[in-house]
C-alpha positions in Angstrom: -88.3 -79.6 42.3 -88.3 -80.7 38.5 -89.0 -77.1 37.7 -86.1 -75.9 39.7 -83.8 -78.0 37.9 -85.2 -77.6 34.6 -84.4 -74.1 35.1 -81.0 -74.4 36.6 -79.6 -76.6 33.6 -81.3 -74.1 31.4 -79.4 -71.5 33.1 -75.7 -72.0 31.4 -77.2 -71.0 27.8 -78.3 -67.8 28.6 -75.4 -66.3 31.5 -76.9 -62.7 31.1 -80.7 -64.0 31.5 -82.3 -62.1 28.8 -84.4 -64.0 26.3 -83.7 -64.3 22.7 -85.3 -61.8 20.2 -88.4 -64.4 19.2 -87.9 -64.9 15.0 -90.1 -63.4 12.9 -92.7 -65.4 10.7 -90.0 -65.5 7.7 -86.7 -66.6 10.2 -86.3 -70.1 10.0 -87.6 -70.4 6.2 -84.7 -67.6 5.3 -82.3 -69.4 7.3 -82.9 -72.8 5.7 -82.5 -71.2 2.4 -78.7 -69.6 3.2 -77.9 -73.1 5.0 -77.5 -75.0 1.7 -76.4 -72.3 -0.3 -73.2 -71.5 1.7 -72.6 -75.7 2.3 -73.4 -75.5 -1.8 -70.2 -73.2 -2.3 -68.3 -74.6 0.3 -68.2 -77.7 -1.3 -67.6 -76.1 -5.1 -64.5 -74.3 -3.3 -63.2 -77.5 -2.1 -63.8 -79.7 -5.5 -61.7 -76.8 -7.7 -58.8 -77.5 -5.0 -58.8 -80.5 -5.5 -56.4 -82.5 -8.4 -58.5 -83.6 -11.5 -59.4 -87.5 -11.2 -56.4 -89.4 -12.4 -54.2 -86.1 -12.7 -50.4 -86.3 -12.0 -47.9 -83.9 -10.3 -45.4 -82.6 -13.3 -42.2 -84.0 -13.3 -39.3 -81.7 -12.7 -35.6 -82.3 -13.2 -34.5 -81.7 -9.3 -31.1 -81.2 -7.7 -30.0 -84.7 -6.1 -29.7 -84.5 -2.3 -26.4 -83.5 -0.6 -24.6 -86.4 0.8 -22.6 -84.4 3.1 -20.9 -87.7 4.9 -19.9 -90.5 2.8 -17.8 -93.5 3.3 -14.6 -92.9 5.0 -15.7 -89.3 6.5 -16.8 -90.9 9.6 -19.6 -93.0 8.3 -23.5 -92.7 8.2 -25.2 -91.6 11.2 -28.7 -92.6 12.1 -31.6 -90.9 9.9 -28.9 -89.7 7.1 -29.8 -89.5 3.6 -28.4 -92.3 1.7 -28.2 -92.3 -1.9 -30.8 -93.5 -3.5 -29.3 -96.2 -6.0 -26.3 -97.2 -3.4 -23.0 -96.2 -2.3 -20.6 -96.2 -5.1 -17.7 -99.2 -4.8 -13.9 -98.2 -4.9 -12.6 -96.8 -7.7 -10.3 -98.5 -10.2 -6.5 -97.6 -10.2 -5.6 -94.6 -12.3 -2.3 -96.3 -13.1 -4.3 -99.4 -14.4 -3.7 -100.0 -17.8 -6.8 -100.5 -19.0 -8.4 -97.6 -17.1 -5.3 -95.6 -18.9 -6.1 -96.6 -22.5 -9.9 -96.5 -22.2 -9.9 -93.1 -20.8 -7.6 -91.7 -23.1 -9.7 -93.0 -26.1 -13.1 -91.8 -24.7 -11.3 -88.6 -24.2 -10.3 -88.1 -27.7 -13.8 -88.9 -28.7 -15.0 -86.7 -27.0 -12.5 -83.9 -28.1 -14.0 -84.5 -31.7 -17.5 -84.6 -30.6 -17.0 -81.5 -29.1 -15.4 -80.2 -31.8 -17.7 -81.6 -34.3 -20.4 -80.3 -32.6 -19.3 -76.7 -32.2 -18.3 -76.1 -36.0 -21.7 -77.4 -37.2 -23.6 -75.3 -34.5 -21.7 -72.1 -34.3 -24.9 -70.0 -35.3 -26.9 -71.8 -32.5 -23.6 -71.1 -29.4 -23.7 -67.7 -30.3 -27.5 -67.4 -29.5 -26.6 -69.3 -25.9 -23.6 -66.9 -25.8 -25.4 -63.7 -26.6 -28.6 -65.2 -24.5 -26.4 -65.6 -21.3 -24.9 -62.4 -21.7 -27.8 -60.2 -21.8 -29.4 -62.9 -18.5 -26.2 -62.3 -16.4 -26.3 -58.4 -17.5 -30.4 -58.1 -16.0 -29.5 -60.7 -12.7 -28.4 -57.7 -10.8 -31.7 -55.7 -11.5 -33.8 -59.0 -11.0 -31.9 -59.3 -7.5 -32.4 -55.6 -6.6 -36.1 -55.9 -7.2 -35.9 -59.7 -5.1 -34.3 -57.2 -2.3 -37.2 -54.9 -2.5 -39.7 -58.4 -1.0 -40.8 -58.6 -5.3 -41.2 -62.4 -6.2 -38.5 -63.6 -9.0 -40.7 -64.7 -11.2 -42.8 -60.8 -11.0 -39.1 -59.5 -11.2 -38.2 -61.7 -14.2 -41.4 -60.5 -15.6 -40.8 -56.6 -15.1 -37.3 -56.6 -15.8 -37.9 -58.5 -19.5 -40.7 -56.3 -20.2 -38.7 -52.9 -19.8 -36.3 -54.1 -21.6 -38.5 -55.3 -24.4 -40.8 -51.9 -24.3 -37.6 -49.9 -24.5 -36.3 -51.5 -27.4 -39.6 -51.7 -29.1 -40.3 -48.2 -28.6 -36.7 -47.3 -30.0 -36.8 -48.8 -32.9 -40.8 -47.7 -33.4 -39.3 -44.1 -33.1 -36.4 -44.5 -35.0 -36.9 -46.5 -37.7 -39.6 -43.8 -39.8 -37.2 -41.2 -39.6 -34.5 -43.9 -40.4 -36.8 -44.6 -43.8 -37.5 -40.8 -44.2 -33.8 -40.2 -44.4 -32.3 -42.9 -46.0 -34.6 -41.8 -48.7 -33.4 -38.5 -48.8 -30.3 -39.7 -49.3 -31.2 -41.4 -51.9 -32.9 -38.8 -54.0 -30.0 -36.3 -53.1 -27.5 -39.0 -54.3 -28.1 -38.0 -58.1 -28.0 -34.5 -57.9 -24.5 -35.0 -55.7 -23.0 -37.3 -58.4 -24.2 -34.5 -61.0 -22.0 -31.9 -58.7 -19.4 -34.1 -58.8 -19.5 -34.6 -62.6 -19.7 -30.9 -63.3 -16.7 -30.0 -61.0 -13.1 -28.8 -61.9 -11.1 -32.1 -60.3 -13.9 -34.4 -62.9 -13.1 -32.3 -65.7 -9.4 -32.7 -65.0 -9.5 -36.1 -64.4 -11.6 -36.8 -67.7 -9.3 -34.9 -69.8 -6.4 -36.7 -68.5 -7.5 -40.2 -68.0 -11.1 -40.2 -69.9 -13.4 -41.2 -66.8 -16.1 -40.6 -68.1 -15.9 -42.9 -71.3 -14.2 -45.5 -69.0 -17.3 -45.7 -66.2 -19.8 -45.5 -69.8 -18.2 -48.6 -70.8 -18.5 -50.5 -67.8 -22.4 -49.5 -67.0 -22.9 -51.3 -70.3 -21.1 -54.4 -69.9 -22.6 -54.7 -66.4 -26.1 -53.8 -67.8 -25.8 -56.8 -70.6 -24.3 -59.2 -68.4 -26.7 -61.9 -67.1 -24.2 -63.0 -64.9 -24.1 -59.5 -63.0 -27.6 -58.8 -63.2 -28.8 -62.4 -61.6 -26.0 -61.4 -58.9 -27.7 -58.3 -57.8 -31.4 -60.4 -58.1 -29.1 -63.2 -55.9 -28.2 -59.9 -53.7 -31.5 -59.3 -53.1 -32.7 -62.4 -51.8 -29.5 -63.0 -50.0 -30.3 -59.3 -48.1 -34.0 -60.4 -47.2 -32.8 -64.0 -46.1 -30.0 -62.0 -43.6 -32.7 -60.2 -42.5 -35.6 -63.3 -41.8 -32.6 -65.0 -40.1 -31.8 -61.6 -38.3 -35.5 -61.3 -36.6 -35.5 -65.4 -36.2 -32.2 -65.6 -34.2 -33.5 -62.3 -32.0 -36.8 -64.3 -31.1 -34.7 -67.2 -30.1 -31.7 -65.0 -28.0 -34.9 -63.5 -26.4 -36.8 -66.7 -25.3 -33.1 -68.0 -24.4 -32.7 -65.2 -22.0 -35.8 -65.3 -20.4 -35.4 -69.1 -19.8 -31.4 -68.2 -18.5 -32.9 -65.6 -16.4 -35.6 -67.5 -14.7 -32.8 -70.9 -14.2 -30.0 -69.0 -13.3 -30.1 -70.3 -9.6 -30.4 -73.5 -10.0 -28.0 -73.2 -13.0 -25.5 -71.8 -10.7 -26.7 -74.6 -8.1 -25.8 -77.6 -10.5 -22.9 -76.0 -11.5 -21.1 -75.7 -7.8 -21.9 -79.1 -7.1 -19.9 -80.3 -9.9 -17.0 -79.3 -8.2 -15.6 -81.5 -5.0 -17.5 -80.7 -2.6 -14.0 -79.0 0.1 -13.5 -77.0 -3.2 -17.1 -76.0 -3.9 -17.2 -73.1 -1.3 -14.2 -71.1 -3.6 -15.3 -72.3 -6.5 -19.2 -70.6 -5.4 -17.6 -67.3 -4.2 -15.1 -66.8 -7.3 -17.9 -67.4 -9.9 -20.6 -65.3 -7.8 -17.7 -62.9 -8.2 -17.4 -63.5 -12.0 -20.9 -63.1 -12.8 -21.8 -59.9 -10.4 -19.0 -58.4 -12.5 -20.3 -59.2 -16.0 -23.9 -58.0 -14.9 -22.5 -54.7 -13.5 -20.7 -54.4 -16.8 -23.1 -54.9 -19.2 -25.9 -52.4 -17.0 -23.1 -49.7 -17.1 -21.7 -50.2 -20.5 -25.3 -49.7 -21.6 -25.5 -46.5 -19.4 -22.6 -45.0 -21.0 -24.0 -46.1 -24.7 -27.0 -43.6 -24.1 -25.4 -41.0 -22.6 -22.9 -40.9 -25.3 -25.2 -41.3 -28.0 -27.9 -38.0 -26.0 -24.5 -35.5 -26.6 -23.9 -36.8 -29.9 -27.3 -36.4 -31.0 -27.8 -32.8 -29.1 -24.4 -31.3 -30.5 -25.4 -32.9 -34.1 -28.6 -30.6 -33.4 -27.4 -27.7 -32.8 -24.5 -27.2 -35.3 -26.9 -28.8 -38.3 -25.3 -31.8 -39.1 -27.5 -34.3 -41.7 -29.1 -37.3 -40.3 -28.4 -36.7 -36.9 -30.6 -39.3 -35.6 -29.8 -41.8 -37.5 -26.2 -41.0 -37.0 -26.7 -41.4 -33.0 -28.1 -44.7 -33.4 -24.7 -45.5 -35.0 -23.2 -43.9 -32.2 -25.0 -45.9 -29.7 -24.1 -48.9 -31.0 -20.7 -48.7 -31.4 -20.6 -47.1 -28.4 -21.3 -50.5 -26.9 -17.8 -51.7 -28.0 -15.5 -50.8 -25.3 -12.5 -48.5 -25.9 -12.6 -47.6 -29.0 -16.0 -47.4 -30.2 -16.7 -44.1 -29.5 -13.7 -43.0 -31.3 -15.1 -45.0 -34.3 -18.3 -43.6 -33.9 -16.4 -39.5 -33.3 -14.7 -40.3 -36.9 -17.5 -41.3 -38.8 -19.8 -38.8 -37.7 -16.8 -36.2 -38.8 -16.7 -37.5 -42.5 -20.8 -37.1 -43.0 -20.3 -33.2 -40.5 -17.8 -32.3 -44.0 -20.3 -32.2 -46.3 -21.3 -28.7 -44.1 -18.1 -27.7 -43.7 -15.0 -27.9 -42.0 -16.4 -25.6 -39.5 -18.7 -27.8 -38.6 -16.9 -30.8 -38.6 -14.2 -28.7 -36.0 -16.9 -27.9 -34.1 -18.6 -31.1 -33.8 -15.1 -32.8 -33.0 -14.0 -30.9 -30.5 -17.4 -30.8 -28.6 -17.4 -35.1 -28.9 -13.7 -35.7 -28.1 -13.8 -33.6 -25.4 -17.2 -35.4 -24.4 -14.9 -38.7 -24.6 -12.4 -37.5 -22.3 -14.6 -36.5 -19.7 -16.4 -40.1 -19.8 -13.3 -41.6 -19.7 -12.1 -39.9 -16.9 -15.4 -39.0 -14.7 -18.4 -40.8 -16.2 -17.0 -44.4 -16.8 -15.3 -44.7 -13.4 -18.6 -44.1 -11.3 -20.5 -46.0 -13.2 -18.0 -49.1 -14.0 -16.5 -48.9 -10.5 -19.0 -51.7 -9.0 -18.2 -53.8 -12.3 -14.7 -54.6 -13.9 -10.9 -53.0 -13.7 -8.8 -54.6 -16.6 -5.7 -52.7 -17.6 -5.5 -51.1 -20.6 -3.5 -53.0 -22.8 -5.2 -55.8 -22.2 -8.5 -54.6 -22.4 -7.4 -53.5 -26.2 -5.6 -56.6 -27.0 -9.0 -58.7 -25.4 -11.5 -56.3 -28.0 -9.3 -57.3 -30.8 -9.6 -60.8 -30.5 -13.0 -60.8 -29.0 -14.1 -58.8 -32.5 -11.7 -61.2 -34.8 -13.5 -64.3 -33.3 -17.0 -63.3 -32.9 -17.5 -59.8 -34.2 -19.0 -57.6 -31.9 -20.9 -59.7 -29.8 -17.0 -61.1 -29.2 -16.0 -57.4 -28.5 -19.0 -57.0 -26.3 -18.1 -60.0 -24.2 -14.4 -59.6 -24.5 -13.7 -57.1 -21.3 -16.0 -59.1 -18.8 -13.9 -62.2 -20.1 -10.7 -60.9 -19.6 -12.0 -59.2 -16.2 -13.2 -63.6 -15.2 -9.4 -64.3 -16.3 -7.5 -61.9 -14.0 -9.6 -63.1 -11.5 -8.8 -66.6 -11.7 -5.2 -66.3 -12.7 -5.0 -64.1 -9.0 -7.3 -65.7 -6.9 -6.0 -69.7 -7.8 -2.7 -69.6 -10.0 -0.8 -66.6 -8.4 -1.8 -68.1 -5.1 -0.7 -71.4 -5.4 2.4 -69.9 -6.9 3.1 -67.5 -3.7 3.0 -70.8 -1.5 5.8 -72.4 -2.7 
């Protein structure tokens, strides 16, 4: 009977009634060994996830919590978020005298703070200005690659790296030959003053007016002046500071942008909750708006740089002007400035095309102005059409003053600022006006 049940309780651990393959001699002793190991590494596994002894979470500058009922909207429901330091009291009377005259003084102060502030820091607000440009100008490629399931921080990452490798690589291309020619301009500069000298219109002009004693007399007052000569040493330094200061405020619009670019969100975030909260739905959509429309403009502004400067430099090719790389790098960067950029760049790549020929400089100009047309007309508008439409006189009028006030990174941002004005004076003054 014991045997019988023995065998019946035994019968549950092995259903299919087949007996365990009987381990070898070295089974157990083998076991044993991988036992501890594997309890060994579990444990190391969780000790590295766990926080150091004593070891703090990092504090982070949070958004506040949305207090979507306060008093007088119906009051606070059961489990609502209060906030945290108490609901603020009523507010003093606007027409109280002493709210008047304090407010009005801590207003003014603040005017000239402001102002102050901005005339002793202009160098550092341009940085920001310039920083912010080039962030809002890579959001719309950091938000295609978010579309694509990439993380923002990996977009971030790839989007500042092309952009870096691209300009790194341009300039490692470009500057050699930049140095090659520059110094073949530079030796060819005497032998073209020696043409000059030895010409008819000289000659003329030295038997008439006596040039060449006049510029003789000058070199040597210049030459035994100490005054002139410690203004070209002054020069000198003054050129290499411009240029330390140059490479200094690039590293700093860089790191700017990259810090702009990964905030932007929760920039955007804080900023919409500044507004009252029945406005802060408009006030989201118009400046979504706003900067979608200064990122499209910057990516297709850039666009139409390069392919401006490509023609330039593959019609400077072919009819033989000097320089022609160097002379598209001027071209690309003015043809950055909106409207009339390339036609600054068409006119100075004319005067250097002379010294080939007219026939060359014809050539050349009406290859490139024709070029301009066509961008202006089928280029331009498929690539611009997703960014701004500013009419024309005020997009001239809005380069002017942009370049007057900042210099080009003002005529850089001067469009996309006129683009965020039309917007506003449409979407908030022009409709209150059509209300009344």
């Amino acid at each position: 009977m014991t045997d019988k049940t023995d065998a019946s309780s035994a019968a549950p651990e092995n259903p299919g009634g087949t007996q365990p393959p009987a381990a070898g001699p070295q089974g157990p002793a083998a076991a044993r060994r991988k036992r501890p190991a594997a309890a060994a590494l579990g444990l190391l596994v969780h000790r590295l996830r766990q926080p150091l002894p004593g070891a703090q979470p990092r504090l982070r500058f949070e958004m506040p919590p949305d207090y979507a009922r306060q008093n007088g909207e119906g009051g606070s429901e059961e489990g609502e978020v209060q906030p945290q330091f108490g609901s603020p009291g009523p507010r003093i009377s606007p027409q109280h005298p002493l709210y008047l005259g304090f407010m009005g003084t801590v207003g003014v102060g603040l005017a000239l703070l402001v102002y102050w502030i901005g005339s002793n820091t202009t160098q550092l607000l341009l940085w920001i200005v310039a920083a912010l440009f080039i962030a809002l100008g890579l959001e719309p490629v950091v938000g295609w690659l978010e579309g694509r399931k990439i993380p923002r921080p990996a977009g971030i990452l790839v989007s500042v790296t092309v952009l870096v490798s691209a300009v790194v690589g341009f300039f490692a291309t470009l500057i050699p030959t930049i140095v090659d020619q520059v110094t073949e301009i530079v030796q060819q500069a005497p032998e073209w003053i020696r043409d000059f000298i030895d010409s008819e219109f000289f000659r003329s002009l030295d038997d008439q007016f006596g040039v060449r004693d006049r510029i003789t007399e000058e070199l040597d007052k210049f030459v035994n002046d100490p005054a002139a000569m410690g203004g070209i040493f002054g020069g000198v330094v003054g050129f290499g500071s411009t240029i330390a200061n140059g490479l200094f405020g690039t590293l700093i619009v860089l790191v700017l942008s990259l810090y702009f670019l990964a905030a932007l969100p929760a920039m955007k975030k804080w900023g919409y909750r500044l507004a009252p909260r029945s406005r802060r739905h408009r006030v989201e959509a118009l400046s979504e708006e706003i900067t979608r429309s200064v990122g499209n403009y910057v990516i297709g502004q850039a666009v139409v740089a390069l392919l401006n400067a490509t023609f330039a430099f593959i019609v400077m090719s072919i009819v033989g002007i000097p320089f022609a790389l160097l002379l598209a790098f001027v071209v690309a960067l003015l043809a950055f400035i909106p409207l009339v950029g390339g036609m600054i760049a068409g006119i100075v790549v004319l005067l250097v095309s002379l010294t080939e020929g007219w026939q060359t400089a014809a050539i050349y100009g009406i290859c490139y102005f024709s070029y301009l047309q066509f961008e202006a007309y089928f280029i331009s508008p498929r690539i611009m059409q997703k960014a701004v439409a500013v009419p024309g006189a005020v997009a001239v009028i809005s380069v002017i003053a942009g370049g007057s006030l900042l210099g080009v990174l003002g005529a850089l941002i001067a469009i996309p600022t006129a683009a965020a004005v039309l917007l506003l004076i449409r979407e908030i003054y022009i409709v209150r006006q059509d209300q009344h």
